[in-house]
PAPA-729023 format. One line per field, with one value per residue (C-alpha): residue number from 1; x, y, z. Coordinates in pm, whole numbers. Layout:
BEGIN
nr	c(NUM | ...)
u	c(X | ...)
v	c(Y | ...)
w	c(Z | ...)
This chain:
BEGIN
nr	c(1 | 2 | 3 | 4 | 5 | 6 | 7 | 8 | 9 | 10 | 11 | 12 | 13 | 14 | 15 | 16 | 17 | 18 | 19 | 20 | 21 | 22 | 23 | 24 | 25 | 26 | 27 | 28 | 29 | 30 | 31 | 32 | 33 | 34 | 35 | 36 | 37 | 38 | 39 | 40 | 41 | 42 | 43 | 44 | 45 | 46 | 47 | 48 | 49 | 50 | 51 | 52 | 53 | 54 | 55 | 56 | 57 | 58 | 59 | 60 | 61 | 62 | 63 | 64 | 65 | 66 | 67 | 68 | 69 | 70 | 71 | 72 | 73 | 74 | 75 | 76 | 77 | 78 | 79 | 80 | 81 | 82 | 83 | 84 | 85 | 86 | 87 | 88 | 89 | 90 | 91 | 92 | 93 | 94 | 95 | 96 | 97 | 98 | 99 | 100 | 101 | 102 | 103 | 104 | 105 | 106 | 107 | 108 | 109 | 110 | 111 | 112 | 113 | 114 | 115 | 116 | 117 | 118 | 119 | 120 | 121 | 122 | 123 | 124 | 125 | 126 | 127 | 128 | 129 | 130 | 131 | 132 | 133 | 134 | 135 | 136 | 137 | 138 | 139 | 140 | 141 | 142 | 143 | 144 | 145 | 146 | 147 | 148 | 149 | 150 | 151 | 152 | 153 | 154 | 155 | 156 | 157 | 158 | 159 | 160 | 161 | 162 | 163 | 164 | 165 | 166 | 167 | 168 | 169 | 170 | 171 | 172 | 173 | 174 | 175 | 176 | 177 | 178 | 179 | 180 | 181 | 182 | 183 | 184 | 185 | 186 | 187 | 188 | 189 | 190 | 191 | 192 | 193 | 194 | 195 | 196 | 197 | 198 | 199 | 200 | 201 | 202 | 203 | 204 | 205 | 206 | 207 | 208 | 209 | 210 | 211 | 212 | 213 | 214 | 215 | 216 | 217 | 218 | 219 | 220 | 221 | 222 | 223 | 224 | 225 | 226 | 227 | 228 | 229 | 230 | 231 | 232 | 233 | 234 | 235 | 236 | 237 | 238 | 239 | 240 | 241 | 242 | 243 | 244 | 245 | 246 | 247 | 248 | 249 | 250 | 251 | 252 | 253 | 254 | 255 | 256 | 257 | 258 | 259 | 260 | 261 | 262 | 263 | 264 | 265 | 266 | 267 | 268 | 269 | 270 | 271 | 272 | 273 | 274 | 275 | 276 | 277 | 278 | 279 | 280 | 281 | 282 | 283 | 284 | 285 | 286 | 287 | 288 | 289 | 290 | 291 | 292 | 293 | 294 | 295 | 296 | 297 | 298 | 299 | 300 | 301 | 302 | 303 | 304 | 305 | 306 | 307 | 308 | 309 | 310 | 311 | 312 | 313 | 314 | 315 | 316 | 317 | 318 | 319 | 320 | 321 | 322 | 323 | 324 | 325 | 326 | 327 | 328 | 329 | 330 | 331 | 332 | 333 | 334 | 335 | 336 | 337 | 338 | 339 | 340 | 341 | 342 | 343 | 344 | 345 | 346 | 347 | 348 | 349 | 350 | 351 | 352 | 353 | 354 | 355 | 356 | 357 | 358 | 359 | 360 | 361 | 362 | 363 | 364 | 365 | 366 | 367 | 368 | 369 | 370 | 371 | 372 | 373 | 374 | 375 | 376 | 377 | 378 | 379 | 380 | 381 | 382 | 383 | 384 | 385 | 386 | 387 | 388 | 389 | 390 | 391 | 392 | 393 | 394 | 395 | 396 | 397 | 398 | 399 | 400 | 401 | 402 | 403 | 404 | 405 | 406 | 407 | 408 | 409 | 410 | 411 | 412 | 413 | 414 | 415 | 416 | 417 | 418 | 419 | 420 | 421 | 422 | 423 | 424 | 425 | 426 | 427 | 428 | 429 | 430 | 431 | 432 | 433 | 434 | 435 | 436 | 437 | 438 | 439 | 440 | 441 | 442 | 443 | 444 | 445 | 446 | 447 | 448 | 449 | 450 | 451 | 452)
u	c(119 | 91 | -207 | -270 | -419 | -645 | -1026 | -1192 | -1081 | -1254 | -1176 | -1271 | -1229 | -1250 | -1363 | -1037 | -774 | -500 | -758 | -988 | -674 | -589 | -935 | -893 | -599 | -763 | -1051 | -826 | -711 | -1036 | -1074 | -1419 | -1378 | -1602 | -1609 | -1710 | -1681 | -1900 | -2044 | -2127 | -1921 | -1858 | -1551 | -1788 | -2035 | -1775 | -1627 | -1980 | -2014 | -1695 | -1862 | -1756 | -1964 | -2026 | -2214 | -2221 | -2270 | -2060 | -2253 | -2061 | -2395 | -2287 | -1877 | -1765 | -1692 | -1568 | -1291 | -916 | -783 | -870 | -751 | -768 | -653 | -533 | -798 | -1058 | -1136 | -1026 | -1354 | -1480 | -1707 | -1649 | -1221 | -1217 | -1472 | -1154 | -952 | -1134 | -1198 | -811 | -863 | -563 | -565 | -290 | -295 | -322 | 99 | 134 | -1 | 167 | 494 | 440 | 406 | 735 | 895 | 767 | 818 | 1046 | 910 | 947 | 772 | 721 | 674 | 727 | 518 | 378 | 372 | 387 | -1 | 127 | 478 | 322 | 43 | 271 | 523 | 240 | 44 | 449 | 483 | 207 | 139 | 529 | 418 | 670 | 334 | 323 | 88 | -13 | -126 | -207 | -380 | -564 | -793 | -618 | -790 | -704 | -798 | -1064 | -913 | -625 | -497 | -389 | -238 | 30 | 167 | 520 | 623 | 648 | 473 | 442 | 344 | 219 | 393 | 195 | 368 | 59 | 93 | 450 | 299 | 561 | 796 | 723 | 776 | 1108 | 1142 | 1407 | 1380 | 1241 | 1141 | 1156 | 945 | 998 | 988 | 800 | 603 | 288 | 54 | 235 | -42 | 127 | 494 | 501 | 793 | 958 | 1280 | 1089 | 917 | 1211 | 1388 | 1097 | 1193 | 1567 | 1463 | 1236 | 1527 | 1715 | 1463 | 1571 | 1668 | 2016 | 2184 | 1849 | 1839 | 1714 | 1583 | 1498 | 1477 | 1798 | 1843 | 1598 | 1675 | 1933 | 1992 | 2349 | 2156 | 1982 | 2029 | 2045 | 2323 | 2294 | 2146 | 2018 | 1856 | 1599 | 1538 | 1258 | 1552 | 1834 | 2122 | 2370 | 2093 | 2124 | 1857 | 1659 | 1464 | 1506 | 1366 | 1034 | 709 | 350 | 133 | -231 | -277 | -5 | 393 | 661 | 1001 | 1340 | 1503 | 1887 | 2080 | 2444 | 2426 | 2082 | 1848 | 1525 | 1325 | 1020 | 839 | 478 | 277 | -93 | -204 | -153 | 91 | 470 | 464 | 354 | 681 | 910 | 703 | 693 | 1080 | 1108 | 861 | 1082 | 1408 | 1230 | 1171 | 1486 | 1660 | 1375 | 1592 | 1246 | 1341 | 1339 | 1104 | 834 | 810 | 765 | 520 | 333 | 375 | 137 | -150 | -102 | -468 | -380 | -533 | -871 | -805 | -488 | -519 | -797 | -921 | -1311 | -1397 | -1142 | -1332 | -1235 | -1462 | -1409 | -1156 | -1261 | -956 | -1042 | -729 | -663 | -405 | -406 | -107 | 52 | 326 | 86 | -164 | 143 | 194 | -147 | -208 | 144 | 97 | -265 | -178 | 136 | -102 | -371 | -196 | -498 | -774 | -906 | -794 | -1048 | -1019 | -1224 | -1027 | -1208 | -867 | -843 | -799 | -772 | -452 | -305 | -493 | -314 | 7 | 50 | -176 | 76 | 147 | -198 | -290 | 64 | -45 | -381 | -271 | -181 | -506 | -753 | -1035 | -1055 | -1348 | -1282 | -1518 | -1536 | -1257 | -1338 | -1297 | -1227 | -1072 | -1032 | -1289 | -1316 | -1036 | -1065 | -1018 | -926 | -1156 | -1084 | -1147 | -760 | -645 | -867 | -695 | -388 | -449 | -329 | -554 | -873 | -1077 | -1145 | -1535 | -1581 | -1901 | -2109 | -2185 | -2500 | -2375 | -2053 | -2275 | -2475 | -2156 | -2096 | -2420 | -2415 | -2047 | -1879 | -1608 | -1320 | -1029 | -1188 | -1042 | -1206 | -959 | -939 | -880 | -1214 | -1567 | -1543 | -1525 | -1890 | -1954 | -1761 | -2069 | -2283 | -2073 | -1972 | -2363 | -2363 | -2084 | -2178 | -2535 | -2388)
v	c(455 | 813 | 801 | 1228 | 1161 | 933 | 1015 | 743 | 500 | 176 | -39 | -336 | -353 | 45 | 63 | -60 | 178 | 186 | 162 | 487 | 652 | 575 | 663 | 1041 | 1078 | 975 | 1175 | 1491 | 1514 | 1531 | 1150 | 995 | 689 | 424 | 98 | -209 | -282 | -597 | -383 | 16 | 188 | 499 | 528 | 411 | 656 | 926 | 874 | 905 | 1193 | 1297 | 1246 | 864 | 616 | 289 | -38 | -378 | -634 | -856 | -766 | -731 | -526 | -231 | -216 | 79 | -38 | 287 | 255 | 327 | 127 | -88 | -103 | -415 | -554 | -834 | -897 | -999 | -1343 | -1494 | -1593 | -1252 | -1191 | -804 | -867 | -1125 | -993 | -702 | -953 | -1161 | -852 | -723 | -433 | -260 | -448 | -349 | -423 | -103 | -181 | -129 | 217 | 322 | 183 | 407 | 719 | 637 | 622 | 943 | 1162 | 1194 | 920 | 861 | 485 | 391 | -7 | -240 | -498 | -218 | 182 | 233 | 381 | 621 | 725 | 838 | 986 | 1211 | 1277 | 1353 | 1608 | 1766 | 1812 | 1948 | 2173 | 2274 | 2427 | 2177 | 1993 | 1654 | 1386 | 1133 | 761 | 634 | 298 | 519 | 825 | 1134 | 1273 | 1679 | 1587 | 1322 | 1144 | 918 | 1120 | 1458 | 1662 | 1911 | 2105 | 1956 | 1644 | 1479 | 1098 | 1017 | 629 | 350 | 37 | -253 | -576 | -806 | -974 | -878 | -521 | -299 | -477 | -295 | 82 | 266 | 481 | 800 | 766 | 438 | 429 | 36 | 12 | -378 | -713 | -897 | -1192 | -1160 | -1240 | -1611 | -1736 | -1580 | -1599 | -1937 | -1866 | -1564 | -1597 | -1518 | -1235 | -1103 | -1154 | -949 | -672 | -682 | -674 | -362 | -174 | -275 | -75 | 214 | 454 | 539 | 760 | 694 | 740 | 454 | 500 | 178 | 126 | 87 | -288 | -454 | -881 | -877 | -501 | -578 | -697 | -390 | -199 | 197 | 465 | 605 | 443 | 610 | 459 | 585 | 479 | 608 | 598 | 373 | 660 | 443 | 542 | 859 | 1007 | 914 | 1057 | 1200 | 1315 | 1171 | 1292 | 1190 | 1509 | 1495 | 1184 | 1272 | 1316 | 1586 | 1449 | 1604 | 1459 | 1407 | 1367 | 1363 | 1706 | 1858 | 1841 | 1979 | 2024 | 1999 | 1842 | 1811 | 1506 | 1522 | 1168 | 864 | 550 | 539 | 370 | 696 | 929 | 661 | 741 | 1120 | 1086 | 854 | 1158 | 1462 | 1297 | 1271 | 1612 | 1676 | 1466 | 1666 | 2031 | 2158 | 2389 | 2183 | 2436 | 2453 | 2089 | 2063 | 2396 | 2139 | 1800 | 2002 | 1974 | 1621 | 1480 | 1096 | 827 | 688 | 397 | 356 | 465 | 693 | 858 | 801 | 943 | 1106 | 1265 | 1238 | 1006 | 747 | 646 | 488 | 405 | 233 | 84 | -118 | -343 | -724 | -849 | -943 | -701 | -410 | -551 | -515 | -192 | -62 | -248 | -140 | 225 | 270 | 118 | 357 | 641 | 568 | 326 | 367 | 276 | -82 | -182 | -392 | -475 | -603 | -782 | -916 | -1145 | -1087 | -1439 | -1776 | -1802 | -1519 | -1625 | -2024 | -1857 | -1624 | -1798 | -1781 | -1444 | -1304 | -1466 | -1298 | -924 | -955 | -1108 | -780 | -634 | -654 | -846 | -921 | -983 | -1202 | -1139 | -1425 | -1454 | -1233 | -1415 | -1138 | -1295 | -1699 | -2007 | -2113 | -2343 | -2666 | -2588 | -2214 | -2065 | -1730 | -2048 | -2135 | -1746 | -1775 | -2148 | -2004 | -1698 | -1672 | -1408 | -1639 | -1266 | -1323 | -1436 | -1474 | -1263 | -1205 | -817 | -805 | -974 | -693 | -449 | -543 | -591 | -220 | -92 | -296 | -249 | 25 | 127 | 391 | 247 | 91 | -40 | -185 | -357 | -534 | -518 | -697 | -520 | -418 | -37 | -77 | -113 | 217 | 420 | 179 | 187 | 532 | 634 | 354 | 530 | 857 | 810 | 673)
w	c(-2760 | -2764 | -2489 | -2503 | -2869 | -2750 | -2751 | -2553 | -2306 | -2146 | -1766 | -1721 | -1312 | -1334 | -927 | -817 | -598 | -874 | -1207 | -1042 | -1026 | -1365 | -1501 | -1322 | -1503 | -1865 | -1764 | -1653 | -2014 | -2139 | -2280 | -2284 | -2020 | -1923 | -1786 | -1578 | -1203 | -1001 | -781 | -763 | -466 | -341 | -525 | -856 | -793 | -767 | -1080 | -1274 | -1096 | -1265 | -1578 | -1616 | -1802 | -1550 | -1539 | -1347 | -1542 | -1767 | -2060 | -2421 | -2526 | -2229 | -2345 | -2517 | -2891 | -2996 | -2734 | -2864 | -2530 | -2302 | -1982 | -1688 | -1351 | -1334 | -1064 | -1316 | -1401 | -1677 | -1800 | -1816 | -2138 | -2204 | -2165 | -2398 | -2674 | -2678 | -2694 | -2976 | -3146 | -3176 | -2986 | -2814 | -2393 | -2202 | -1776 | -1582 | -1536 | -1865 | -1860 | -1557 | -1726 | -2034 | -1751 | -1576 | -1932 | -1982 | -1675 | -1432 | -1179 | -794 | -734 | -365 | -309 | 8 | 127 | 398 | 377 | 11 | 56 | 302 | 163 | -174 | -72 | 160 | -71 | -340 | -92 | 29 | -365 | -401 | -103 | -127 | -477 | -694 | -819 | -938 | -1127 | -807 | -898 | -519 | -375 | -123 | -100 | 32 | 365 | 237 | -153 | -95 | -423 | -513 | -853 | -896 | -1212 | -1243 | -1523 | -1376 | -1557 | -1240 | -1101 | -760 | -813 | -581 | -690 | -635 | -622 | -685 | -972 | -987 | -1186 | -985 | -1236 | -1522 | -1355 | -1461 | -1163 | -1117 | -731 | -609 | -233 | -96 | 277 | 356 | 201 | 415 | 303 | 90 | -190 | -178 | -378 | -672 | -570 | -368 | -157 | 41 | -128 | -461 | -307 | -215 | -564 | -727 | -472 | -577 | -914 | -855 | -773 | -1060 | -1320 | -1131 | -1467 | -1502 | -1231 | -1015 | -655 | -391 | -59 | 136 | 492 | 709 | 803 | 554 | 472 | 152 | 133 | -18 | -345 | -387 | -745 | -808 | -867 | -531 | -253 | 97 | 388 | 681 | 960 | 1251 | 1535 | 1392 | 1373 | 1152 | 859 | 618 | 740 | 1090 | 1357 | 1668 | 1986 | 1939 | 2164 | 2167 | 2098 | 2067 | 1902 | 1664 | 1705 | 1720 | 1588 | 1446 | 1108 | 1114 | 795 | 730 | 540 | 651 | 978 | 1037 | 1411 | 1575 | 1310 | 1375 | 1240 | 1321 | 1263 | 1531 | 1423 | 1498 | 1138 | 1021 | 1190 | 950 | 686 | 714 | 757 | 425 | 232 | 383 | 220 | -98 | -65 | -22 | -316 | -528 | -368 | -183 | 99 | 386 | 604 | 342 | 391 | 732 | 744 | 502 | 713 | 1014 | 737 | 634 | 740 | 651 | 408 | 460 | 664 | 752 | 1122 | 1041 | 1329 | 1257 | 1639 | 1872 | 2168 | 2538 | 2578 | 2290 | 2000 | 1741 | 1426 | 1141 | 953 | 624 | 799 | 622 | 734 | 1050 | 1024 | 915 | 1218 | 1500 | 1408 | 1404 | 1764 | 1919 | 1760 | 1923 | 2233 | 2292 | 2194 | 2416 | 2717 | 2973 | 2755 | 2723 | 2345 | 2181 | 1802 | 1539 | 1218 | 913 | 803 | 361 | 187 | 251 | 106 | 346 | 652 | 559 | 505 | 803 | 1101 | 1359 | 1276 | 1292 | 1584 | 1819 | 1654 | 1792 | 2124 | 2211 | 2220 | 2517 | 2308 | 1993 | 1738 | 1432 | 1158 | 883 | 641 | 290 | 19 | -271 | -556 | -419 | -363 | -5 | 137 | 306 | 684 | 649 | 843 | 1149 | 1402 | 1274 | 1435 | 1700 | 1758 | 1807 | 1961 | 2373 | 2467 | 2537 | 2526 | 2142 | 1979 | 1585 | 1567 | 1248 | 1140 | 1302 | 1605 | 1600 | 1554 | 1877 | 2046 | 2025 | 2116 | 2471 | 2594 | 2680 | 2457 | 2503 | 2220 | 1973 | 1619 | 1323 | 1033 | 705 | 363 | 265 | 329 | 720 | 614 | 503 | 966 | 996 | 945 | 1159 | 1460 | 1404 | 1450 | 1754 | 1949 | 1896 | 2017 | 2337)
């Protein structure tokens, strides 16, 4: 499909991370776009702001009949009325993979996927590209800090992709340099087992377009499989990678780092967001940089701007007196990290987080593992298990983390009884996370803490 001739364009799920992005990048060529979403956001009422067409109900009498494509997540139900009258009615539906598929075809393409730090990765390498002056076309599953938005355009026929492995969509991308983070467990509901995880991941790399370039991680689980024409690793200290880091320091909340590569190095690097994550990420973005034949010092005069993602380790208060990070971490793995990171950052404050755990299914499958990452805090409050797309599940409940957990400091609280929580104790470190609705409390207890 030849999507530049197109005059008008309709989401069904158009609020989601990856479809808003999409719907920028319709809207950016001047296409008429509208669309559905169950509930307005702040995301939603930004894009009608950017001259988008929204509603909230499942209403065939609201859809856009006029539209020339319709695009959805595979997030919506299958019983949804407005996806199936396009269906019924022989109109062109396509998932948003599909679309991003037909991009990767057409430009040259660098896809970033692993089970954590994709979000990061290609929103730095998108902002590097950019701020270097090389430009590219970034599809991300977070809102940029410096842009406030998850697409931008560029006259350079360049993507910078997210590559979502839900639903096994990352499948369908045809990447020039593919970027692999991890392949931890997740989203078992849809792949049942690890192993099959993993395969999907293999088979990622094998889409990788002839004479393609992949980075992974030094040391990940079946790295021999691994597909592409040339293949580098990174590493944040391992030194038997291609490129890895050196001579770390803790600066302000941030980092100061050198990269070493076989045939390039580059010093006092200057990262001014908190998470050791984050330093292998920048190091991952800077070698992308450098496959893409940016000058090396005009990347890291860039890096000192880098401002983050909202919510992954967003500093939402950083005073003497208080810290306050909110974080999108869902996983154990993702939950470690953000915990081990703010701890190193901060070792004399009293840690206390709050985690809103995102799906039965994932709370079943990883119980054990949720319950040692927040062990390491001081005290923990468990909000209630969201629910997003599943039913409730017979005896999956937080009481099965808080079971488990060693560190008897933990409570499952309500919002209202979290909220009152942080207006009568005294706080120095604390951390709010979740992939479900906790961000909705950052404002709340943002307002509490600062009053204090």
């Amino acid at each position: 499909m030849d999507i530049r001739a197109l005059k008008r364009v309709y989401f069904v799920g158009i609020g989601g991370i990856g479809m808003s992005a999409l719907a920028r990048y319709f809207r950016a060529m001047r296409i008429l776009v509208g669309g559905y979403d169950r509930t307005e956001t702040a995301l939603t009422l930004q894009l009608v702001a950017e001259g988008m067409n929204i509603h909230y109900t499942d209403d065939v009498n609201l859809l856009d009949k006029a539209a020339e494509l319709v695009i959805y997540t595979p997030a919506i139900p299958k019983n949804h009325q407005e996806l199936n009258w396009y269906r019924d009615n022989n109109y062109p539906v396509y998932k948003r993979s599909d679309v991003l598929q037909w991009i990767t075809e057409a430009l040259f393409s660098v896809t970033v996927a692993g089970t954590h730090g994709k979000t990061t990765i290609s929103t730095m390498i998108a902002y590097l590209l950019r701020e270097t002056g090389y430009g590219c076309n970034a599809f991300l599953g977070g809102i940029s800090v410096n842009y406030q938005s998850n697409y931008w355009s560029s006259d350079n026929q360049t993507a910078v992709i997210e590559a979502d492995e839900y639903d096994r969509s990352f499948l369908k991308l045809k990447p020039d340099i593919a970027v692999l983070t991890a392949i931890d467990p997740d989203h078992l509901d849809i792949y049942g087992t690890a192993a099959e995880m993993e395969q999907a991941f293999i088979q990622y790399t094998s889409n990788i377009k002839a004479g393609g370039t992949l980075l992974v991680k030094y040391g990940l689980h079946r790295a021999a499989e691994l597909k592409g024409s040339v293949t580098q690793t990174y590493s944040l200290s391992d030194d038997r990678a291609d490129v890895h880091g050196e001579n770390l320091s803790e600066c302000n909340g941030g980092y100061v780092f050198d990269i070493v590569a076989s045939n390039w190095e580059l010093r006092n690097i200057s990262l001014n967001i908190g998470g050791l994550h984050n330093v292998e990420n920048a190091i991952a973005a800077i070698a992308v940089t450098q496959m893409l034949g940016i000058d090396k010092e005009r990347a890291k005069a860039a890096l000192v701007g880098f401002r983050g993602i909202k919510r992954r380790f967003e500093y939402i208060i950083k005073t003497d007196n208080v810290i306050f990070i909110d974080d999108y971490a869902h996983h154990p793995e993702e939950l470690s990290a953000l915990i081990r990171s703010a701890k190193h950052l901060f070792p004399d404050r009293r840690c206390v987080v709050s985690f809103q755990p995102h799906l039965f299914s994932r709370t079943r499958d990883f119980v054990d593992g949720f319950a040692n990452s927040l062990d390491m805090a001081d005290e923990v409050l468990l909000l209630d298990i969201y629910p997003a797309r599943e039913l409730p599940m017979e005896g999956v409940t937080s009481a099965i983390i808080a079971d488990r957990m060693k560190n008897k400091n933990h409570r499952i609280v309500s919002k209202d009884e979290l909220l009152e929580f942080v207006k009568q104790t005294s706080l120095d470190l604390f951390i709010t996370s979740g992939a479900g609705d906790i961000d909705k409390l950052v404002e709340p207890i943002k307002n509490i803490l600062l009053s204090k």
